[in-house]
Structures are given as structure tokens and as C-alpha cells.
N, C-alpha and C positions, 0 to 999 in steps of 0.2 A: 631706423633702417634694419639692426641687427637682430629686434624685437620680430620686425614684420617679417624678415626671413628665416628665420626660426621658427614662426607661426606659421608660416606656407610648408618646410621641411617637415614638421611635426604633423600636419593636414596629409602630407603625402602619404607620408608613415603610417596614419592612422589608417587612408583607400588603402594602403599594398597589405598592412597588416590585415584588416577589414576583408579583402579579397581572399585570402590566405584561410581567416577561421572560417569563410562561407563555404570555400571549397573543401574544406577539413570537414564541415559539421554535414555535407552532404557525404562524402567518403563515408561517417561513420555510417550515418542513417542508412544510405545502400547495403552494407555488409550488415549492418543488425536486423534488415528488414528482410533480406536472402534468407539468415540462419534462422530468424525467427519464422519464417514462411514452411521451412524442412520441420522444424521445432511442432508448428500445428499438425504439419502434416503427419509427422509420427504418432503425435498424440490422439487424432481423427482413427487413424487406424489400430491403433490399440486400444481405443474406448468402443468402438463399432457398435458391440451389443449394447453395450451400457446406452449409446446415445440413443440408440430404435426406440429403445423406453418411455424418451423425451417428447413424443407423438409431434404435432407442430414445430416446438421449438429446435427438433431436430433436422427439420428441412429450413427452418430459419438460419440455424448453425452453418448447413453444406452449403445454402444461397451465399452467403456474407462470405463464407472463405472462399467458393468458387470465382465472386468477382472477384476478390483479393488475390487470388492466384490467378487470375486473369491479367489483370491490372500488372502484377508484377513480371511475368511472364514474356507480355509486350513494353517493359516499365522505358527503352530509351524511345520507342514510336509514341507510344500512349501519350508524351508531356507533347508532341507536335500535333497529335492527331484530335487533342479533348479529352481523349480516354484519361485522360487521369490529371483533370483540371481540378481545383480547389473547390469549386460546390459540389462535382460531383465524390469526392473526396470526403468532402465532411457530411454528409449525407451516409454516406457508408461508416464511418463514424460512429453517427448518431444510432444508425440499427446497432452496431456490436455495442454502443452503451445501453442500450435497452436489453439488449438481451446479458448483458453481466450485471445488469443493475436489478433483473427481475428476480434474480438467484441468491443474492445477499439477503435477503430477508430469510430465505430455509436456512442458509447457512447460521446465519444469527441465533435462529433461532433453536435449531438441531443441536448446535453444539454448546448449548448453555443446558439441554438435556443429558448429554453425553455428559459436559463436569460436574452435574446436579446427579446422574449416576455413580460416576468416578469416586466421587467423594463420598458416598455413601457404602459401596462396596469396601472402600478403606477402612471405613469404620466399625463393618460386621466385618470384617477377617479379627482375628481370633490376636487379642494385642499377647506382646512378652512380658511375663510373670518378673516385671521390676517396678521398682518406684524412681521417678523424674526427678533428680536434680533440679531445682528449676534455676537456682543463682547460677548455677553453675553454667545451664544451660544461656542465658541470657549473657555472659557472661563470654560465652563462644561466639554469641551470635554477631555482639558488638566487637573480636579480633576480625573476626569473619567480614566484616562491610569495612573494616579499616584497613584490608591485607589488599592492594591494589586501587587506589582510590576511584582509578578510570573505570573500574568497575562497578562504582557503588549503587547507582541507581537501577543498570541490569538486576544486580543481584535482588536489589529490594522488590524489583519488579518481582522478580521469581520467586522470591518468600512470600509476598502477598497473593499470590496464583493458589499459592496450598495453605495458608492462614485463613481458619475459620475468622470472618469479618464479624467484627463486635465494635459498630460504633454507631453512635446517635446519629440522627441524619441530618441535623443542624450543625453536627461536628464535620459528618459528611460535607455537606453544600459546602461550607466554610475552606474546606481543604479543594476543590474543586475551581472556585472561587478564585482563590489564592495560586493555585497551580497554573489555570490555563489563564489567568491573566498575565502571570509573568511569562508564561511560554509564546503569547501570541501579541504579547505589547507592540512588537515591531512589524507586524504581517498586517496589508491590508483590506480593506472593507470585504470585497470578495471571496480571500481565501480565509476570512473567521468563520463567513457563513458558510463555507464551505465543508470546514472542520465540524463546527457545530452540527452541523445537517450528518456526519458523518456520526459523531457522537450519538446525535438521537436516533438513527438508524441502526448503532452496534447496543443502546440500549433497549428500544425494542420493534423486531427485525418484522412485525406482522402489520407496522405502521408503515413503513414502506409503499411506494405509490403502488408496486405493480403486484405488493402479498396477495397470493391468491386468483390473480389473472394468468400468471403464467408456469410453464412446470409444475405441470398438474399433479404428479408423482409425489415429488417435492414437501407440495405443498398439503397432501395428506398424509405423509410421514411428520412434518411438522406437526400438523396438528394433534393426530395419534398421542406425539410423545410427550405434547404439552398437555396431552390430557393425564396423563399417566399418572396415579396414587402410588406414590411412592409410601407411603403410610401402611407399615404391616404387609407390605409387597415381599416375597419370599427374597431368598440371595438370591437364587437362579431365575426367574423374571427379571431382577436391577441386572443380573447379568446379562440378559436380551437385551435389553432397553439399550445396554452400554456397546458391546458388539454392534445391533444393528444402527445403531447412531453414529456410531467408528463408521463404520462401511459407506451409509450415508455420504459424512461428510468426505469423505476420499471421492465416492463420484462428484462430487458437488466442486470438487477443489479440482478435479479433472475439467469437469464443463471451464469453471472459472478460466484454466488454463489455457485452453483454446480458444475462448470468446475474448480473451485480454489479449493475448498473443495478438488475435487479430484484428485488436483494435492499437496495439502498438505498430502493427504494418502499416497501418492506413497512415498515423502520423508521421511515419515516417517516408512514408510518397507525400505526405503535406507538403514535409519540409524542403524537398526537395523540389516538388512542383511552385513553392513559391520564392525559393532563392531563385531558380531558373527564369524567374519573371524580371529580376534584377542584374543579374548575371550570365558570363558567359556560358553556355553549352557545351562549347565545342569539345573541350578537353575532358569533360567529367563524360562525355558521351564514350571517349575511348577507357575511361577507368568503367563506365559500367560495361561493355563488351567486354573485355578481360574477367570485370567481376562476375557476369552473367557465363562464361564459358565454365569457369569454376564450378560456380553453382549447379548446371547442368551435369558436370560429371557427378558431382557428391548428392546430386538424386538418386542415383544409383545404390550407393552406399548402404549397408544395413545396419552400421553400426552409428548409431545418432551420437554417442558420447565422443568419437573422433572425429566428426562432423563439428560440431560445437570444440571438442580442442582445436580443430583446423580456424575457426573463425576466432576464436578469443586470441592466439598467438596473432593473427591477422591486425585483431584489431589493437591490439596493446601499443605499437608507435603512434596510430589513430589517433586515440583515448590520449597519450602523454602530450602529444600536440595539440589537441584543445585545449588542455589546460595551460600549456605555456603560451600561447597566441591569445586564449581569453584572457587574461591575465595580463599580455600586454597591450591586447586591444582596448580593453576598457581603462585602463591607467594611462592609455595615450590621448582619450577620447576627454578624458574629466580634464586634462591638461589644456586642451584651447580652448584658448582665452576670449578668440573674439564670436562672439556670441551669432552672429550672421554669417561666417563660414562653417560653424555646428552647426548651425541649421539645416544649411545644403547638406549634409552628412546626415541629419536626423533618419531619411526613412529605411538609411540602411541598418541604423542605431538599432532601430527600434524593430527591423526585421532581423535581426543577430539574436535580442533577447527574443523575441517569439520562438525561433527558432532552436533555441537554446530551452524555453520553456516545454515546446512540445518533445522534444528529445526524453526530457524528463518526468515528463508525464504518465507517468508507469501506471496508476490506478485507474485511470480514467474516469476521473472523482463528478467531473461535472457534463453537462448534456453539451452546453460551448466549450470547445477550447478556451482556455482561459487567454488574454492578450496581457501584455505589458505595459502596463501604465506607468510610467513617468513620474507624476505625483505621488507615485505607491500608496495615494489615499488614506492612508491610516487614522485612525478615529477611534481614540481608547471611550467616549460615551459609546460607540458603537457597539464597541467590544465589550463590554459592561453591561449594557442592554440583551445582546447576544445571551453573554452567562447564565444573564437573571431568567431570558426565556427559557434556555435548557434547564436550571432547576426547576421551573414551572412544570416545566415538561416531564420530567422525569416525578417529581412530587405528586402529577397528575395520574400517572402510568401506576407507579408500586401502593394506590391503592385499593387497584384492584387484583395485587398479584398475590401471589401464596408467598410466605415466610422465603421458602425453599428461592424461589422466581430469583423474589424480590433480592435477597443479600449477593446469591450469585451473578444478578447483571451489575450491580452496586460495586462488586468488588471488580470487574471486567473494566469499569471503567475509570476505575481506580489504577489499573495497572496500565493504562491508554495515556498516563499524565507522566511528565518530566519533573523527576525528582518530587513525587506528594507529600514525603518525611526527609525532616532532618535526623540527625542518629536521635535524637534524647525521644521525639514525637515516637521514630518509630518503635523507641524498646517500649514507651508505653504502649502504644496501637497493639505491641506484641502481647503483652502482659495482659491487658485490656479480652486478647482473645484466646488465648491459651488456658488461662490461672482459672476460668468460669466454664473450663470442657468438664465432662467427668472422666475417670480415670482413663476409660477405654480411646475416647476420642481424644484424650490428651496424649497419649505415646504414640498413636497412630500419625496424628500431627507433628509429635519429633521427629519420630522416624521417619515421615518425608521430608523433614526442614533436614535433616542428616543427610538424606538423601542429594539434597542441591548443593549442600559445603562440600562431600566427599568429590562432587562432579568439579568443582572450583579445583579440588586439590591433584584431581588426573590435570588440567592444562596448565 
């Protein structure tokens, strides 16, 4: 008897707590989807010229944020009236993934030009009249990854960014292998291929479904600079090349900026158009009035950085309350016992983590919304099979590419993996690529690996 009312207690607990994160996670979603709406909006107007450039994809751009700024606008009529129902929702969606997903491939590829410039230009500057310590050096580099441990794999990241790569590519796959197997052993079937797919498009960005359909600008600057003979090319050309590839990518990171923004708005009228399907209305209708009269004034505003201070101070008890409600919501939820009053609770379970998913879904990595599966599926042959494709993939790719291509996407994706060396691996990896420069490219290389210690030693 003491069993069964304590099961019914904790059942309660789990609906009040349950009601609690639903109307939490919509509180947030409203205020991040207001400041992120102001957020495009400035960005739209500060890029103006730049987007006109964009021919088509620039009226696709002001389409997608006009309903968005539509939708938000009318956001407490729109969930009674359709405007801003769930298909029509993910549908809006699906345009801002197409149009963020068309631009990653220039980006990819632009800026594997720019540090295939960068690194070249380092190496004709003019090195200092000294000889290299090297124990010595080695010798720093191994205090260096040991002074902060929580640091270590940042830092290695950053050494390997400026470390001419000098290694087999059996040594390579192997490391690869070993890395994203241990990083993704617990993730399932979905988000490996998801990753994977992400890998093979940051290795190379012209394979991409939409290279060359869309952002036409874009994608004849890409091409341009991959054609580019960097061989006996003076300094001052590698110095174009590097400039106008900078600039490039800055508008490229601009489009991104707004096209993501306003695919983070859409999710966030998801989430709220589908807890509403579960949930009361009534109360959250008077938190958006209040929130929407806000908003309207800080349209006004000229100044975006006290706009965004105004919403972060806003949302910070927001933010601290998800986490103590999720936290006990789900530890109250694993706790009953009997298997057929979880169930009654299942579809709100399971709309908590959707909801909680889409929240988090910053990159807007795939065309569906990803959902929460229960089983979290996981399948280490899957994962293993996955790898074995991306090496395929990749073995297939670098042997059509130049020396130059080839090492810099190589090392790119080297620095994309958790922890790829332990310390002993990496002083060899080091040694491996230092000790086989000649002299000029060998100090050039210190002097940027000095470069990243002395930044470690300002914080």
C-alpha cells in the first residue's frame, strides 16, 4: 500500500514537474526567438549591399525572413489561427536548410584557399637570423600541454592548425579510425551519419549536393582560387589570393549568419506550436504579451549589443531553471516503477526531449528535424562501417588533389577529432613534421607554435 502511494506521489511529481520544464522550455524559446528575430534583422541591414550580389538567393533570403517576421509578429494569433502550425513550420524550415546548406561547400572550400595562402605567405616572410633548439623546443612544448590539463586537447587542436602535416596516410586512417570510434561509440545510428556526412562535406565542400547550383558569385570565387598555381606565384598575388579569400569568407559567415538565425526562429515557433498541442495556453499567452510589448519597444533601439544584454540578463533565471527541472524531471521519470503508468506519461516524455532537441539544434545539420528515439539505436557495426565509408571517401577524393589540397583538408580534419594524440604520439607527430622542414620553414613554424604558448600565458 506504501509502495502504491508513493508510486501515485512520485506520478504526480513527475505531471507538476513535467508541466513546469514545458512551460520553462517555451519561456525560453519565445525570448530567444524575439532577440534572435532583432539579431537578423540588424544583420539584413548591415549586409544590404553585400546581399544584392546574391541575385536569386537574395530574394530567397528576404522571402524566408519576411514570413519569419510575419509568423513572429502575429506569434500569440498565428498558433489559433494555422499561421504557425507544425507543417507549415517545418516547411519553412526546410527552405532556410537549403539555403545554409547551399553556402557551405564555398565556405569549405574558400577557406582551405585562404590557409593554403596563409601558410605560404609565412613562409616567404623573411625567417630570423638564429638556429632552433629543437630538444629544447620539444621540450617546452611537452610543459606547454601539461600546464592545465583541461586544456590539453584545445591546445593540441591549435598546434596541429600551424604544424606542417607529415604523416602516412595509413598512419592517417588509423588515427581517424581510433578517434571517432571512441568519440561516437555512444551516439546513435542517425547522428553518426549525420556526423559522417558532415566530415565528408568539411573534407571536400564541391561534393556537396547544391556546389554550384546556388550562389553563383560564390561559387566562381571558389572555383577561381582552386584553380590558382600557387608555384612561382609572386608574394604579392599569395597576398590577393589571401585578402580576397578573407573578405570572401566574412561575407559567407554574414549569409550563414542570417540564414541559421532564421532557421533557429522557425524551431523555436516549433517548440512552442507543439507543447501548445499538449498544454495549457492560457498563461504562456499573457508571458508572450508582456514579452511581445518588450520586443516592440527594443525595435526601436539602435544599439543591438544592449538589445542582446537586455535579453541574456532576461534569460539567465530562464536558462538556470531548465536545468534544475530537467534534472529533476528526468530522475523522477527513470524512477517509476510501474511500467503502465509510464506509459500514460510516455507522449509527454518523449515530447520534453524533442523539445529539448530542437532547442539545441544550432547548426541545423540535417533536412528533418532529428526526433528522440527511446532505443537511442546504437550500432557500433554501424559505426565501423560508417568510418570504413569516410576513409573510402576521402582515399577516393586526395587522389585527384594537389600535394597543397591534399595535406591541408587532411590536417582540417584532424583538428575536427577529440583528443587524436596522446602526449608521447603527439611529440612524435611533432618531430615527424618539424625536423624534415628546411631551415626557413622550420623557424617560421616556431614562431607560430610561440605564438599560441605566449596566448596560453596572457589568460
Amino acid at each position: 500500500m506504501i509502495n502504491k502511494e508513493n508510486n501515485t506521489q512520485l506520478i504526480n511529481d513527475v505531471v507538476e514537474t513535467n508541466n513546469s520544464l514545458l512551460y520553462n522550455i517555451k519561456q525560453i524559446a519565445l525570448l530567444e526567438l524575439l532577440y534572435k528575430n532583432i539579431e537578423v534583422k540588424f544583420s539584413i541591414e548591415k549586409n544590404k549591399k553585400m546581399l544584392k550580389e546574391l541575385g536569386k538567393e537574395e530574394k530567397a533570403i528576404y522571402r524566408v525572413h519576411n514570413k519569419i517576421d510575419d509568423k513572429v509578429k502575429n506569434i500569440n494569433h498565428g498558433f489559433s489561427n494555422n499561421l504557425n502550425n507544425e507543417e507549415s513550420l517545418k516547411k519553412l524550415r526546410q527552405e532556410t536548410y537549403r539555403l545554409l546548406n547551399g553556402i557551405y561547400g564555398y565556405m569549405t572550400e574558400i577557406s582551405y584557399c585562404n590557409e593554403i595562402s596563409s601558410d605560404i605567405l609565412d613562409k616567404m616572410k623573411q625567417a630570423p637570423p638564429y638556429e632552433a633548439n629543437l630538444e629544447r623546443f620539444y621540450k617546452d612544448i611537452r610543459n606547454f600541454l601539461l600546464k592545465d590539463k583541461s586544456k590539453y586537447n584545445e591546445k593540441i587542436i591549435e598546434l596541429i592548425k600551424i604544424i606542417p602535416i607529415r604523416i602516412s596516410k595509413y598512419k592517417y586512417y588509423d588515427i581517424l579510425r581510433s578517434t571517432i570510434k571512441n568519440t561516437l561509440k555512444d551516439v546513435n545510428k542517425e547522428k553518426v551519419d549525420i556526423i559522417i556526412k558532415r566530415f565528408k562535406g568539411i573534407f571536400n565542400g564541391t561534393l556537396e549536393k547544391d556546389y554550384g547550383q546556388m550562389y553563383d558569385k560564390y561559387f566562381i570565387e571558389a572555383q577561381k582560387y582552386r584553380r590558382f598555381v600557387y608555384k612561382n606565384a609572386s608574394f604579392d598575388n599569395i597576398k590577393k589570393v589571401y585578402n580576397k579569400t578573407k573578405n570572401n569568407i566574412n561575407e559567407i559567415q554574414s549569409v550563414i549568419e542570417i540564414v541559421r538565425g532564421s532557421g533557429l526562429i522557425v524551431n523555436r515557433l516549433l517548440i512552442i506550436s507543439m507543447i501548445n498541442e499538449l498544454d495549457c495556453k492560457c498563461q504562456f499567452e499573457e508571458f508572450v504579451d508582456e514579452s511581445l510589448k518588450e520586443y516592440r519597444k527594443l525595435l526601436n533601439e539602435k544599439n543591438l549589443d544592449s538589445i542582446l544584454s537586455y535579453y541574456e540578463k532576461e534569460l539567465h533565471s530562464y536558462n538556470f531553471n531548465l536545468s534544475k527541472l530537467s534534472e529533476k524531471y528526468f530522475s523522477k521519470y527513470n524512477n517509476i516503477t510501474n511500467e503502465k503508468r509510464k506509459g500514460n506519461l510516455e507522449a509527454k516524455y518523449v515530447l520534453t526531449n524533442n523539445a529539448l532537441i530542437y532547442l539545441n539544434d544550432y547548426y541545423l545539420e540535417n533536412y528533418k528535424l532529428l526526433q528522440f528515439d527511446e532505443k537511442d539505436n546504437q550500432d557500433i557495426n554501424h559505426l565501423e562501417q560508417a568510418i570504413e565509408n569516410l576513409i573510402k571517401y576521402i582515399d577516393r577524393n586526395i587522389k585527384s588533389m594537389s600535394n597543397l589540397q591534399r595535406k591541408v583538408r587532411m590536417k582540417r580534419l584532424l583538428t575536427l577529432q577529440e583528443k587524436p594524440f596522446d602526449m608521447e604520439d603527439f611529440i612524435l607527430y611533432l618531430k615527424n613534421s618539424v625536423e624534415y622542414l628546411d631551415k626557413k620553414e622550420r623557424l617560421a613554424t616556431l614562431n607560430r607554435v610561440a605564438g599560441i604558448m605566449n596566448k596560453y600565458k596572457g589568460n
